[in-house]
C-alpha positions in Angstrom: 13.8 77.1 82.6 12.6 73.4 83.3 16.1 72.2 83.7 16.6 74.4 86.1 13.6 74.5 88.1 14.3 70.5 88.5 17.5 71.0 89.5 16.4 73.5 92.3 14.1 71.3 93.6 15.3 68.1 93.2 13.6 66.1 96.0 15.3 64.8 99.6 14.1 62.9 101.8 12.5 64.7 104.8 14.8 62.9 107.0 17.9 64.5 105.3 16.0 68.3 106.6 15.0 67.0 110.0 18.7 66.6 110.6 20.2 69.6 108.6 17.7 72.0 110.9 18.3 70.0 114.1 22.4 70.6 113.2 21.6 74.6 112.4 19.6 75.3 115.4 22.0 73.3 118.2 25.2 75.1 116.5 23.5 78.7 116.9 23.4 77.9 120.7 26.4 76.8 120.3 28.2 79.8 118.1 26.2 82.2 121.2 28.2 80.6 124.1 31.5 78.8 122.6 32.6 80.5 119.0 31.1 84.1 119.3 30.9 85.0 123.2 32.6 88.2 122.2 29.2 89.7 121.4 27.8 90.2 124.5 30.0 92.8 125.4 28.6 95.1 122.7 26.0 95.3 125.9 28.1 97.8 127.1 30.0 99.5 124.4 28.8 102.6 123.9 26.5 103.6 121.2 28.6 106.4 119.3 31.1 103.6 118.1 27.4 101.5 116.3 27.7 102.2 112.8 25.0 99.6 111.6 25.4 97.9 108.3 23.3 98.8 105.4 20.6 96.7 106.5 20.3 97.8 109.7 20.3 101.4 108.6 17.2 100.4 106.2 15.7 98.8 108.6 16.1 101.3 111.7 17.2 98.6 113.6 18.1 99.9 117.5 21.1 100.6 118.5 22.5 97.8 120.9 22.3 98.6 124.5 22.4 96.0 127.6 18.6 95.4 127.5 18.2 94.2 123.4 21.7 92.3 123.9 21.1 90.5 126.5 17.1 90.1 125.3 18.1 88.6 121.7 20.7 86.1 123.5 18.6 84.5 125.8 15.8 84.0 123.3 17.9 82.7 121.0 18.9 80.1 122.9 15.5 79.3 124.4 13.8 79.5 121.1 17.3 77.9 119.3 16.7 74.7 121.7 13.4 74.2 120.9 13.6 74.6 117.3 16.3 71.9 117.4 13.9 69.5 118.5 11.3 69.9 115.8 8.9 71.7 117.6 6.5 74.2 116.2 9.1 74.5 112.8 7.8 77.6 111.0 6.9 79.8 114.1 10.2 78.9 115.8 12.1 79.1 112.7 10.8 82.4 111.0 11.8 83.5 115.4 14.7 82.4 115.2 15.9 83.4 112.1 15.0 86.8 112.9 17.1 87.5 116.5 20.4 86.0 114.7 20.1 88.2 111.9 19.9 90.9 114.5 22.9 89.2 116.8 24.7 89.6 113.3 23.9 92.7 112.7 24.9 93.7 116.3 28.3 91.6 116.0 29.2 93.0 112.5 28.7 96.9 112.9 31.0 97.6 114.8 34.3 97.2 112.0 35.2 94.1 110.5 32.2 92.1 108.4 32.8 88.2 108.4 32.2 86.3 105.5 31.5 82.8 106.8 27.8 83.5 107.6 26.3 83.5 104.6 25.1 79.9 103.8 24.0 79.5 107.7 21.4 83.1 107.7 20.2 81.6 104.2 19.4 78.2 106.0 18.0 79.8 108.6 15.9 82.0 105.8 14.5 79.1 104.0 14.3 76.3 107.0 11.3 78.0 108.2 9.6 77.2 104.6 9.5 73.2 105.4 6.8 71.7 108.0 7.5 68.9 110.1 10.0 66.7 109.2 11.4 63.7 111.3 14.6 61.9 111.3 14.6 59.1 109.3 11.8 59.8 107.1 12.3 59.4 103.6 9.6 60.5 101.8 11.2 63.2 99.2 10.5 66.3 99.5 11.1 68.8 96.7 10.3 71.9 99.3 12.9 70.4 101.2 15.2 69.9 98.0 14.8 73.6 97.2 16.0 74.9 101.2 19.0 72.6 100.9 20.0 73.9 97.5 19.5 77.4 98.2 21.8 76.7 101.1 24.3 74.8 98.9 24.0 78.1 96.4 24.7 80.2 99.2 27.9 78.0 100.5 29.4 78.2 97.1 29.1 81.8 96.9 30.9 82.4 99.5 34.0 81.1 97.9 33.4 82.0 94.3 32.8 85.6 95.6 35.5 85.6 98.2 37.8 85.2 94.7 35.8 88.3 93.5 36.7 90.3 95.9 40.4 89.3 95.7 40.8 90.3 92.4 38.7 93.6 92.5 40.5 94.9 95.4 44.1 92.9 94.9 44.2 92.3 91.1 46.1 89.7 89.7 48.7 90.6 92.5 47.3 89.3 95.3 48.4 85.2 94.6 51.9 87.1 94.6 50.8 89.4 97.8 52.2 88.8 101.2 48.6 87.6 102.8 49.2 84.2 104.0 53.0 85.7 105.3 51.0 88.8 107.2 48.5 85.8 108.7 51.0 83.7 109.7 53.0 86.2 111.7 49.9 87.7 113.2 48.3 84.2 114.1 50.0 81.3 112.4 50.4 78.0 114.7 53.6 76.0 114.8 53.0 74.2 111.6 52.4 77.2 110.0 55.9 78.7 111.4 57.6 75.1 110.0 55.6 75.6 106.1 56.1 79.2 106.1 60.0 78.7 105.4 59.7 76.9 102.5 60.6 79.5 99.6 57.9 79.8 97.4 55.4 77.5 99.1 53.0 80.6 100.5 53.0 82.0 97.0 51.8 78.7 95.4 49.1 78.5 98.2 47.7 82.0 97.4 47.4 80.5 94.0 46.0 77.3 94.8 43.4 79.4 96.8 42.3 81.7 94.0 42.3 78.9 91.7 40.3 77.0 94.1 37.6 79.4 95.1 36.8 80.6 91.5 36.5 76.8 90.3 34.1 76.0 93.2 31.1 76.6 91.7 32.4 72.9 89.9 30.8 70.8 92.7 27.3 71.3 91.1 28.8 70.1 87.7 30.5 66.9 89.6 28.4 63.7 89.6 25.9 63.2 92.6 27.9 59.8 93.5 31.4 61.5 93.4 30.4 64.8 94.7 31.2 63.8 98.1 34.6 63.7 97.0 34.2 67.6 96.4 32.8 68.3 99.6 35.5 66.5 101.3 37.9 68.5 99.9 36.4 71.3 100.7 36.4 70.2 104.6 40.2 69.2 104.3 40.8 72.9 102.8 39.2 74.2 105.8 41.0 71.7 108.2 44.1 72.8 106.7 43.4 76.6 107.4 42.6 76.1 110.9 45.7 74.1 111.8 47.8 76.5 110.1 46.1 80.2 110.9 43.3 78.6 113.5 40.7 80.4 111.6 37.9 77.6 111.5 35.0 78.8 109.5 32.5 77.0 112.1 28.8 78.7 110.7 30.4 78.1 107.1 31.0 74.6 107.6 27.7 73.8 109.0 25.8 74.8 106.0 27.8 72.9 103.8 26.7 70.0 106.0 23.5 70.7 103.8 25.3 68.4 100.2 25.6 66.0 102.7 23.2 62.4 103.2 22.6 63.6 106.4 18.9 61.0 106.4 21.6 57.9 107.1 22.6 59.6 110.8 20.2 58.9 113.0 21.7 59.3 116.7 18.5 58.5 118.6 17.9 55.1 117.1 21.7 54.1 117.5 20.8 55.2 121.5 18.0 53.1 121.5 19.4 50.3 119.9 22.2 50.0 122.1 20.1 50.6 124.9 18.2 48.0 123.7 21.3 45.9 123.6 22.5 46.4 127.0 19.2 45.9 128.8 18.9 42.4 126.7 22.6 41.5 127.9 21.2 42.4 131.7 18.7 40.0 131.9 19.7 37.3 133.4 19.5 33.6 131.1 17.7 30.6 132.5 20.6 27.4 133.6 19.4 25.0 130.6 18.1 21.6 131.9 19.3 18.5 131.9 
């Protein structure tokens, strides 16, 4: 087990989790108002169409009415924007973990259960295990190793069992299924319309797919210098679906922001060095004497 408990929690630097949790918290405000708005009108659908997941039924959870909707929204963006600054990480952070698992619970039970969530409720899980951490600090951190790597787990799973579930519900048939045709005629863009026509091409997509997904759990066997070669492809795979069937993955592709060096982007101290810069362009120089 010692291999594996090192490799769990292989120390960061604190300043690679200071930005990973800032990135989480400002895209939950952000997946409220911009990429999920839809679920605020579950404020006034009617209660006889809940039918909670699993969870929710274990844990009694409420049904949703206009009151809890409208309560967990606007805490979660209060409490969201706070967290994103730092402050108060494990109060905030176990808080605001808690209303988006209910937001998802209240999004999801209602019919169709999305996929692309589960690395971002893991980093919200385990972010709340890590104190303070500021940007650029680079003391390692094996606590903070083990919250991205959990995370990382979590992204991974979501492709290798996404293959799963293809082959226990589709068999073998699905990479010769109609499933990128029936996605393309009910959403596909242009480019989709123009690749779609090419005989064979869809087929050897659904392969590439299955192939893919079942192969990802790879990236942990890939060197830690080339690995960013991995995750690359794994954004461009992404980039691909979205221009093709504009489904984009958003909460999905956030977490897997966790294999990345996130310590080296530091936003505030670019500001303030080019702040810096101007105001020392401003002053005015002295006319050199003669």
């Amino acid at each position: 087990m010692d291999p594996l408990m090192k490799w769990l929690f292989a120390p960061v630097p604190l300043g690679r989790l200071a930005a990973f949790r800032t990135v989480v918290y400002v895209f939950v405000v952000l997946d409220l108002v911009i990429f999920t708005p839809w679920v605020r009108s579950h404020a006034n659908t009617p209660g006889d169409l809940y039918e909670p997941l699993l969870i929710g039924r274990v844990l009694h959870l409420p049904t949703p009415n206009h009151l809890l909707v409208w309560a967990v929204f606007w805490a979660l963006i209060v409490l969201s924007a706070a967290a994103a600054f730092g402050r108060a990480p494990r109060i905030l952070g176990w808080a605001v973990f808690a209303l988006y698992f209910e937001w998802m619970v209240i999004a999801m039970s209602y019919g169709k259960v999305d996929h692309d969530r589960v690395g971002l409720l893991v980093a919200l899980a385990v972010l709340p295990t890590i104190g303070r951490a500021r940007f650029g600090d680079k003391t390692l951190s094996d606590s903070a190793g083990w919250a991205l790597r959990v995370t990382q787990i979590a992204v991974v799973c979501t492709y290798f069992l996404a293959a799963w579930a293809k082959l226990r519900f589709g068999g073998l048939d699905w990479v010769q299924s109609a499933v990128l045709a029936q996605a393309i005629i009910r959403r596909g863009t242009w480019l989709a319309d123009e690749i779609a026509v090419i005989p064979g091409l869809l087929i050897v997509a659904q392969v590439g797919i299955m192939l893919f997904e079942m192969f990802s759990p790879l990236i942990f066997a890939v060197p830690q210098r080339w690995r960013w070669v991995g995750i690359v492809f794994f954004y461009s795979f992404h980039l691909v679906t979205f221009s093709m069937i504009t489904i984009s993955f958003a909460p999905h592709l956030v977490a897997m922001t966790s294999f990345l060096p996130l310590e080296r982007v530091r936003p505030i101290e670019w500001a303030r060095r080019r702040l810096a810069g101007s105001r020392k362009d401003a002053v005015p120089q002295p006319e050199p004497t003669t």
